[in-house]
N, C-alpha and C positions, 0 to 999 in steps of 0.2 A: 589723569595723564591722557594727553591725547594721543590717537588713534594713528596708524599709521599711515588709514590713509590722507588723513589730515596734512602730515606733510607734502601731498602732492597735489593742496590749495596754492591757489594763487592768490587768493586774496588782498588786495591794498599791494600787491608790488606793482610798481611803474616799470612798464619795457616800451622798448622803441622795435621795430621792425621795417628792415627797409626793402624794397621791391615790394609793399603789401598792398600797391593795389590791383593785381591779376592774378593769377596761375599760385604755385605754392605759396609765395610769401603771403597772400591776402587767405590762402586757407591756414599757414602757419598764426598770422592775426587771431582769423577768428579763433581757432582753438582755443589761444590763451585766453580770451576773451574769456570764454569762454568756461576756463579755469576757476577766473574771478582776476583775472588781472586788468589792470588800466591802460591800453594799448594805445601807442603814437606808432601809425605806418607810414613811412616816407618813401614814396618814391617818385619817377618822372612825371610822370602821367597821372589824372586824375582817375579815379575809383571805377571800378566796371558796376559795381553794385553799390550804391549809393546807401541802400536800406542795410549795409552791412551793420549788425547793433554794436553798441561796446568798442568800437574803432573808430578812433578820430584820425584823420586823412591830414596828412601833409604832403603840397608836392613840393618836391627839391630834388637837385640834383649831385647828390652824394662825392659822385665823382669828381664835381667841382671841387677841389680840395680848400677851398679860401672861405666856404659856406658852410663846411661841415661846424664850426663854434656855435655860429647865429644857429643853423640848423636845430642842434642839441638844446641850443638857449629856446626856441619855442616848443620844441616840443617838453621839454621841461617845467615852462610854465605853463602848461596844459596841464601837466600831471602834476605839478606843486609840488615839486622836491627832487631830486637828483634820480637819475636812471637807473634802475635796481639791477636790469636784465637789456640785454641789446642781440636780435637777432639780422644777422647780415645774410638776408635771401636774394637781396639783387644778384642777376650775374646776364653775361652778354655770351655770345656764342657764335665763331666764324668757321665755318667750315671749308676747306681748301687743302689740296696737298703740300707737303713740307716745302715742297720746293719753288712752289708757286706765291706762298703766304705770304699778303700784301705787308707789311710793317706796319703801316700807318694800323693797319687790322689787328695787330699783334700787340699794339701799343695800346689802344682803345682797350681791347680785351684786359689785360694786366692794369688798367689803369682801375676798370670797373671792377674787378671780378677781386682781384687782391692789394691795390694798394687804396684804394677807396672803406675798404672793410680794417684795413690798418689804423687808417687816419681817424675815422669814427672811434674803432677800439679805442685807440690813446686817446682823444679827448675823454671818451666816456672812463676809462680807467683810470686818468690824471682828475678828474671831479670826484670818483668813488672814493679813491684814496685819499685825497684832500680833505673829504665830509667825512673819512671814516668810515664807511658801511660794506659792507660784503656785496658779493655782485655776482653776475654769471653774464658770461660773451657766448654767444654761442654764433661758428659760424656753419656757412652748408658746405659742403665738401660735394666729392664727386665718388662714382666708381672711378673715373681717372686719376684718383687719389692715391689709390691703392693696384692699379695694373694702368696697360696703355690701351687705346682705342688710335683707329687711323684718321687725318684729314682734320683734327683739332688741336693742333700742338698747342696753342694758346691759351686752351680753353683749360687742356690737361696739366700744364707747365703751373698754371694760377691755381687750379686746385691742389696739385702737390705740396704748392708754394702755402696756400692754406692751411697743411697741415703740420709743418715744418711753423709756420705761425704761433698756432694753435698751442707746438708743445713749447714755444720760448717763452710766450706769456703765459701757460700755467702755471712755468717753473720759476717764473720772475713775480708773479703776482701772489703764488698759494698762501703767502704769509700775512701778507694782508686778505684774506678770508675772499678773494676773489679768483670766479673758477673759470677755465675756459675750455670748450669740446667744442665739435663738431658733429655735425648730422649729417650723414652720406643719406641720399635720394638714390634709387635707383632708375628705371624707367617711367617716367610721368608724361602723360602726354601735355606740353605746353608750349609757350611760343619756341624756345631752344630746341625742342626735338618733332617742335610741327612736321618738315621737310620729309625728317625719317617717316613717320607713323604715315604721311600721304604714300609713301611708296609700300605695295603690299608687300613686295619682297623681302625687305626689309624688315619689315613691322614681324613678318611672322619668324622671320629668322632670328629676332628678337626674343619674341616670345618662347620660341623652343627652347633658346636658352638660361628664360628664367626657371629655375624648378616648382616656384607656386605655379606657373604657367598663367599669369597673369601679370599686367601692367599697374602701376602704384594707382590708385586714390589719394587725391590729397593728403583729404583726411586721414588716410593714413599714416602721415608726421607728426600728427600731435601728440600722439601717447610718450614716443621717444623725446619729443619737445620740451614738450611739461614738466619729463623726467627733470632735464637737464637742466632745467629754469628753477625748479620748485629745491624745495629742501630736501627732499628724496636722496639726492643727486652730494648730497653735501660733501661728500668725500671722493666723488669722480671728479679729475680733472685731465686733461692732455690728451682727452681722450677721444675715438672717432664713432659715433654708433650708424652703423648701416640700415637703411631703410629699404630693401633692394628686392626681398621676394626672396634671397637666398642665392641671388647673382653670383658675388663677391665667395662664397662659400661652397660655387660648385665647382 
């Protein structure tokens, strides 16, 4: 009989990640990698770290919604068989007061942030189901998932909108053996909250807020990650797990 921790191998599964070549999504990558999974990261931009092992780099652009097929088709034939796990770390971020918010900015945002993660979901869930095999979506959510913050309506509105997502397709998919959560990030320092971290005021007012009294590490995500990827997880679905330092809980 195997061990328990066994189930929280990754062994031989194929996941796709997109935003994975910067900031979270490229340490969300490596982690699984790291697991023992077969990782395809897609995003804009090429790699910041080139020597990343165990991750093979695609760029695309996701939100293009006409590329996401083709998209799925290579990275698929890289991994040699259908997507087992799909994580959607990309996300954009505009900062402005409610009343000032460009539209054209508001559109942008919504288009990357939740209907790009949509689009990909359904492809990748309309093959799962087609081939048969159990799956796991996993996508990132927000602290504005779960309360408000001021000057990002956009940003908050697509993450809420994420988790509203999140519980349609667990309750539409659990029967065919495919799961889907989210993972709340809390403060990380990356290109979306550069601006804040450069202003001290800010930063520290942050900080006092959190109760660990520190800010995320990446690395940080991958324990929750793996959960939710790995067979661990087999019976969690709809569900949101917070990465946040204890944010959301104070």
């Amino acid at each position: 009989m195997s061990g328990i921790l066994d189930s929280f191998s990754l062994s031989g599964r194929r996941i796709l990640v997109t935003g994975g070549s910067r900031g979270l999504g490229q340490a969300m990558a490596r982690g699984l990698s790291q697991a023992g999974a077969r990782v395809v990261a897609v995003a804009r931009t090429s790699v910041e770290d080139e020597a990343d092992s165990g991750v093979h780099h695609v760029v695309g652009d996701l939100s293009d919604i006409a590329r996401v097929g083709s998209l799925v088709d290579e990275a698929e034939k890289f991994l040699e068989g259908t997507v087992d796990s799909v994580v959607h770390a990309a996300g954009v971020q505009h900062r402005a007061p409610a009343v000032d918010f460009p539209i054209n900015e508001w559109e942008r945002v919504v288009r990357v942030n939740l209907t790009a993660p949509f689009a990909l979901s359904q492809e990748i869930g309309r093959r799962q189901i087609n081939a048969g095999i159990e799956g796991s979506h996993v996508f990132v959510a927000s602290l504005t998932s779960t309360l408000g913050l001021p000057n990002i309506a956009a940003y908050s509105a697509t993450k809420s909108g994420v988790m509203g997502l999140v519980r349609s397709l667990a309750v539409e998919w659990a029967e065919q053996g495919i799961r889907v959560n989210a993972i709340g990030p809390g403060y990380f320092r990356t290109a979306l909250t550069e601006n804040l971290f450069r202003n001290e005021e800010a930063r520290e007012g942050l900080l006092r807020r959190i109760p660990q009294k520190r800010f995320g590490n990446p690395d940080d995500l991958s324990g929750a990650l793996i959960f939710l990827a790995s067979d661990a997880s087999t019976y969690v679905t709809g569900q949101l797990v917070m990465v946040d330092g204890g944010w959301t809980a104070a």
